[in-house]
Residue frames relative to the residue before (quaternion, step in Angstrom):
aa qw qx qy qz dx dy dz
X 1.0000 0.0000 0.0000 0.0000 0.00 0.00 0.00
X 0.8421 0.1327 -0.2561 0.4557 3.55 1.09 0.54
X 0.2642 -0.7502 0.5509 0.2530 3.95 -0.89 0.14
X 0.4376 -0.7256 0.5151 0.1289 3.14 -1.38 1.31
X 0.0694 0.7194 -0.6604 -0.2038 3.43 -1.20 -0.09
X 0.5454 -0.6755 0.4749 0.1441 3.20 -1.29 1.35
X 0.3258 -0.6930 0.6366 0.0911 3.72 -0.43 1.43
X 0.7563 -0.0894 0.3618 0.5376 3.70 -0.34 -1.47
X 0.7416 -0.2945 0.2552 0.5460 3.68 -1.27 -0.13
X 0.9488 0.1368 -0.0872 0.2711 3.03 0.06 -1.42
X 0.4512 0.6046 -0.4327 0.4936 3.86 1.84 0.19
X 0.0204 -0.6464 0.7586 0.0792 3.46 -1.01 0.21
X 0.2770 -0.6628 0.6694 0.1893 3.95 -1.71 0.57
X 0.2861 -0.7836 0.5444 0.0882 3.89 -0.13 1.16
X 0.0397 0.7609 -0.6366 -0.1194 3.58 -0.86 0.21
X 0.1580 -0.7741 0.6088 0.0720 3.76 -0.55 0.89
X 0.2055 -0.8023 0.5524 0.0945 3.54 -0.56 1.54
X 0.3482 -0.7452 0.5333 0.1976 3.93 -0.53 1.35
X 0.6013 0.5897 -0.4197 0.3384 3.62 0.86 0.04
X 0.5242 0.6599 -0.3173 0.4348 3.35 1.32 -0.62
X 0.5439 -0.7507 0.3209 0.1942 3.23 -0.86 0.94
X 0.5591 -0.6879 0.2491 0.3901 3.59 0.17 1.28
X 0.4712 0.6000 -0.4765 0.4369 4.17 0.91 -0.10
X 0.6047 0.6028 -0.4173 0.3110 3.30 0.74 -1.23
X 0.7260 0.4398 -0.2149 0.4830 3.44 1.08 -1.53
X 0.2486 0.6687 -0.6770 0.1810 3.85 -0.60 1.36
X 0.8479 -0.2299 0.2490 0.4077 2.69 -2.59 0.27
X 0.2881 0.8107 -0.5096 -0.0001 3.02 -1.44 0.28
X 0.3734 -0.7942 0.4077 0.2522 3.98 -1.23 0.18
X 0.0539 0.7538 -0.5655 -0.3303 3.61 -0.64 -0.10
X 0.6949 -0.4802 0.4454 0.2970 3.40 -1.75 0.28
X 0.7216 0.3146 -0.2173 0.5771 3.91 1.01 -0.36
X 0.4994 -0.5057 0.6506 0.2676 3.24 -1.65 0.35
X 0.0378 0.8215 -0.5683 0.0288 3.49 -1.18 1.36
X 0.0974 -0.5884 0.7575 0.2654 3.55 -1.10 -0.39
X 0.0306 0.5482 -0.8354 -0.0278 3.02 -2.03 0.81
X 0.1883 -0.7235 0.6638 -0.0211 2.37 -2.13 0.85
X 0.3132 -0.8939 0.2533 0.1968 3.12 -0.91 1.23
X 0.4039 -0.7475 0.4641 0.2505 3.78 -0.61 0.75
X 0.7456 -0.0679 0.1974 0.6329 3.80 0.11 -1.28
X 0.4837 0.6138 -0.5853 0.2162 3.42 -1.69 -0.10
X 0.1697 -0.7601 0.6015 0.1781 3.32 -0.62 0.70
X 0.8610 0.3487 -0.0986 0.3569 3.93 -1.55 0.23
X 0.5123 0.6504 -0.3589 0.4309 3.35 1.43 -0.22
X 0.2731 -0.7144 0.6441 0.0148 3.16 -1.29 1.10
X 0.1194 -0.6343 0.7572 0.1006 3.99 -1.67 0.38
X 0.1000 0.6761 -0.7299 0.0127 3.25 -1.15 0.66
X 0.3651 -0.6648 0.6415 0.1150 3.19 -1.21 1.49
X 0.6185 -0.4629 0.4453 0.4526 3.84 -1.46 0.20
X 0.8723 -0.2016 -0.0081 0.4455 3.69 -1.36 1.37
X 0.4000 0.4839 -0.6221 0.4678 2.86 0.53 2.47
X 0.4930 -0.4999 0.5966 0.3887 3.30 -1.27 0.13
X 0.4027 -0.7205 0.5272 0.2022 3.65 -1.19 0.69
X 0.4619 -0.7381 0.4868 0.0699 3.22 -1.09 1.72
X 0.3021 -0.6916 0.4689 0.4589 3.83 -0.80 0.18
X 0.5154 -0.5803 0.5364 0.3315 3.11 -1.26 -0.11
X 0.1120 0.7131 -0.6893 0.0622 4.04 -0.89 0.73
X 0.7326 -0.5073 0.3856 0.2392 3.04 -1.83 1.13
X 0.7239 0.3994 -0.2006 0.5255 3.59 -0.50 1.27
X 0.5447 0.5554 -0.4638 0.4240 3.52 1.31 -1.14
X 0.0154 0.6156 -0.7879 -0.0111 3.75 -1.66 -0.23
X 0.0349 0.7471 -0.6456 0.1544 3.05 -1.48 1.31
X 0.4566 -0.7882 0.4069 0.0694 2.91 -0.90 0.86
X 0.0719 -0.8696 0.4828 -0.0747 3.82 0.06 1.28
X 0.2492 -0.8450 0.4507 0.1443 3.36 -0.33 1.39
X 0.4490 -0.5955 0.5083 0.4307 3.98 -1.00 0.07
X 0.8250 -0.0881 -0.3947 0.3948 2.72 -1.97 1.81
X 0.3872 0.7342 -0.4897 0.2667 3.47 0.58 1.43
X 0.4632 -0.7749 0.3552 0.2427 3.60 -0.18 0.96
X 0.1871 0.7623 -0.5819 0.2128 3.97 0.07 0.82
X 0.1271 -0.7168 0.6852 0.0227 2.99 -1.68 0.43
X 0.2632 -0.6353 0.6704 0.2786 3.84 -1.23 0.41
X 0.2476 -0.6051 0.7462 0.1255 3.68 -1.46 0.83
X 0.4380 -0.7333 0.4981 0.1493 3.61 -0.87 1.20
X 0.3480 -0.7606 0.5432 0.0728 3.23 -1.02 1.60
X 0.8957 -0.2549 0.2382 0.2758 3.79 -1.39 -0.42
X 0.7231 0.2148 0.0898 0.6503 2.61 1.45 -2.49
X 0.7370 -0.2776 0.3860 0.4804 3.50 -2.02 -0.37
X 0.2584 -0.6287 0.6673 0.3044 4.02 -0.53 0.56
X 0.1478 -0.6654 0.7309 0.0332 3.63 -2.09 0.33
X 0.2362 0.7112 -0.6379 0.1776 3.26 -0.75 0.62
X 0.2598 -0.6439 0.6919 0.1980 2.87 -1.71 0.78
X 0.4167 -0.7032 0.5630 0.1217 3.23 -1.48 0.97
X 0.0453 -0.7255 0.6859 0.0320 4.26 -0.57 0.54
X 0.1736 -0.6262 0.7491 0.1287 3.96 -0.84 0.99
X 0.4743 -0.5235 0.6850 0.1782 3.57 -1.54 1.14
X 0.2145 0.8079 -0.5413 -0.0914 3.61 -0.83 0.66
């Protein structure tokens, strides 16, 4: 449900596509420590494992550890984010 573009090694530019059908977006883990940050998107939500889900706003950055459960909750517009692997 989204295409990357490759900044440098360790930035990636995310695009989250609000047309996709909201199943697409589930729980999940990644294998690296990241920070993302958020660019545009309107209505999007992050919920981290046994939290209440936060909106997203232009500027926000959070920090998402490896083999943490999170999920995005699908907003209005196209989400953006930039992506920063922890290395």
């Amino acid at each position: 449900p989204y295409n990357d573009v490759r900044i440098n090694r360790g930035t990636l530019l995310r695009e989250f596509n609000a047309r996709i059908d909201d199943i697409e977006y589930t729980w999940h883990r990644d294998e690296d420590d990241r920070i993302i940050e958020v660019f545009s998107g309107t209505g999007w939500q992050l919920q981290l494992d046994n939290q209440l889900p936060v909106l997203l706003e232009e500027g926000d950055r959070f920090r998402i550890r490896s083999g943490e459960y999170h999920r995005l909750i699908k907003g209005k517009e196209d989400l953006y984010i930039k992506i920063y692997k922890e290395i």
